[in-house]
N, C-alpha and C positions, 0 to 999 in steps of 0.2 A: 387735451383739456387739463386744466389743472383743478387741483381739489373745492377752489372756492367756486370755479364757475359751475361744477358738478353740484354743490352744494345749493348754490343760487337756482339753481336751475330745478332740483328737486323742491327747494322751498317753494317758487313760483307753482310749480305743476302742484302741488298740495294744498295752497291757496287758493288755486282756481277749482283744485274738487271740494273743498267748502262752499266755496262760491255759487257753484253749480249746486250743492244739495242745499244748501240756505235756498235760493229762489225759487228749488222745486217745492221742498217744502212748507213756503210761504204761499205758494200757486195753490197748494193742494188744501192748506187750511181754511183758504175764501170760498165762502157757499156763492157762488149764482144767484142772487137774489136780485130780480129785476122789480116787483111789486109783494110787497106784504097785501095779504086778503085776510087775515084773522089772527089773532091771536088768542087763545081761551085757555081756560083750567078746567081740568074737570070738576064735574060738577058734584052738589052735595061737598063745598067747601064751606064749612063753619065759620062762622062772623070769628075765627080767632086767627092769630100770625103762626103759620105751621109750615111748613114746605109740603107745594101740590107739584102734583104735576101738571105741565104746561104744553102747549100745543101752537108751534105757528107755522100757519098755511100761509104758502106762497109761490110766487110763480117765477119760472127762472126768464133767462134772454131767448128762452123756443118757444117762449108761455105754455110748458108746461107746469102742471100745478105741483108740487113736492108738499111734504107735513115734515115739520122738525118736532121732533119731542125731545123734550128736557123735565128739567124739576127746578123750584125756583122757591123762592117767597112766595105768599100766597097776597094778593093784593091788600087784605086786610092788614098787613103787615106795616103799610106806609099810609093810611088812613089816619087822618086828624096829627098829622107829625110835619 
């Protein structure tokens, strides 16, 4: 083999392990979400724009149920706007 097909050939095999960790890591960031059942804030949130915490129940492709929590704007936030 000569130096360019070594080269060629290490570039390929390096492209395809990007390749390979881009689509794992895109697999792994998509939630299962087959139906949303709720979405809420806790509660005791004041008619002002604050960041709550937020809560959405849902159910995956085995209908099992799962809770995402996050934090978010508080809905009063996009009120009259």
């Amino acid at each position: 083999m000569n130096t360019k097909t070594v080269y060629a050939a290490c570039l390929f095999a390096a492209l395809n392990i990007c390749t390979f960790a881009a689509r794992a890591e895109a697999s792994a960031s998509q939630p299962d979400i087959q139906h949303v059942v709720s979405v809420t804030e806790d509660a005791g949130s004041s008619a002002i724009c604050r960041i709550v915490n937020s809560h959405l129940t849902y159910l995956d492709s085995q209908g099992q149920q799962h809770v995402f929590d996050y934090r978010k704007f508080s809905s009063h936030c996009y009120e009259g706007s």
